[in-house]
N, C-alpha and C positions, 0 to 999 in steps of 0.2 A: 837501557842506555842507547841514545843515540849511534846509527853506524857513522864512523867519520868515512866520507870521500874527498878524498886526495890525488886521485890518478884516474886517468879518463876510461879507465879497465875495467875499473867500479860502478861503473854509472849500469851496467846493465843492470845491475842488481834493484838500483834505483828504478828505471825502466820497466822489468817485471813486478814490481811490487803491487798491488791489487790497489791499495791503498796506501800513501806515504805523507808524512810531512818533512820539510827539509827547512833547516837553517841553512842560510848563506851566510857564512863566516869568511873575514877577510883579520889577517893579523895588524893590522895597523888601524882598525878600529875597536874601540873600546863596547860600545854597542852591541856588537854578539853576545858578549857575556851575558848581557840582558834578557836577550831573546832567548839565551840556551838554558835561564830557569823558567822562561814560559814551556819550552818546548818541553822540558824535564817534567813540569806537571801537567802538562797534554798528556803524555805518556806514563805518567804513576796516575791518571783517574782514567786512562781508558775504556775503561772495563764499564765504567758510569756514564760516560757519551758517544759509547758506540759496541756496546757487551757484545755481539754478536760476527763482529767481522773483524780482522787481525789489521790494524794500522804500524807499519814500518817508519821509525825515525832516524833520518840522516842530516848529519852536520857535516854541507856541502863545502869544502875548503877552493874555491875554482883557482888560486893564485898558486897553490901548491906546485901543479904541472903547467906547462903550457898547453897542451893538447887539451886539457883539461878546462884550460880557459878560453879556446879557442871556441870550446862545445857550450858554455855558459855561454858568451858572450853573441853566439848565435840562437839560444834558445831565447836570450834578452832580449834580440832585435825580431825574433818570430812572433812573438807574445806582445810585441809592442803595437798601438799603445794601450790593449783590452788591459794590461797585467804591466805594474812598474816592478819588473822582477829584480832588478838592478840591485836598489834599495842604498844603494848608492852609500856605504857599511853602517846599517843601522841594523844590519843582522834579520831580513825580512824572512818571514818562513812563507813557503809557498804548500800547497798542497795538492796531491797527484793523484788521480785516479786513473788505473789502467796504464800510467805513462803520461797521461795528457795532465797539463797544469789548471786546474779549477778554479782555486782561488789564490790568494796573493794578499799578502800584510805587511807592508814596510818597517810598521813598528809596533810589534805586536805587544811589549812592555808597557804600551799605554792604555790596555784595556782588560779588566779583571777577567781573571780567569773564565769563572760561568761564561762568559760571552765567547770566548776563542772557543769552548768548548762546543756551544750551541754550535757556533760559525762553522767549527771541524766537522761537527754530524750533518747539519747540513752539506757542507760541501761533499761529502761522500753517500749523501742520498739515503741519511733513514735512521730510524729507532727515536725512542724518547731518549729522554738522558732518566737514568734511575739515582736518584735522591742521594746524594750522599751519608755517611752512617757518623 
């Protein structure tokens, strides 16, 4: 189960993570919902697109705090315009390696699973993906 971050206290957690994927969740978009059954089975096949190294999942809430949003809202103008991190609430997941953001998906709902999963191993640099059973 996804970590939820809500308070800017949290984010180191995020930060140190080796490897992470993050939903951006805003309440007044319907859209995350979406993304957080991609993100859910990013995370129940992990073991099949990337068996060997531990990927951490968080559901970023940046509206929660303000401090909170102050830190998003500057990682969205750092990353601009390599990475639409924004996603402007369509609930984008982005992906972290080491802290640094890799890759970026505004609407990851629109593309079947195998491919986010390819896309996740790539993005974190390696392994086959092993067959599902």
């Amino acid at each position: 189960m996804a970590i939820a971050l809500e308070r800017f206290d949290q984010v180191s957690a995020l930060l140190a993570a080796p490897r992470a994927i993050v939903l951006v969740t805003v309440a007044w978009s319907p859209w995350p919902s979406r993304s957080r059954h991609v993100l859910g089975a990013l995370e129940e096949t992990q073991d099949r697109w990337l068996p060997d190294a531990p990927v951490t999942f968080f559901d970023l809430w940046p509206e929660r705090e303000a401090e909170l949003d102050r830190w998003y809202e500057g990682l969205c103008a750092t990353y601009a315009p390599r990475f639409e991190l924004h996603g402007h609430g369509y609930g984008p997941l982005w992906w972290l390696a080491a802290g640094a953001i890799v890759d970026c998906l505004t609407k990851p709902y629109l593309y079947p699973l195998a491919e986010l999963q390819e896309r996740s191993r790539s993005a974190f640099g390696g392994g086959k993906i092993v067959p599902g059973e």
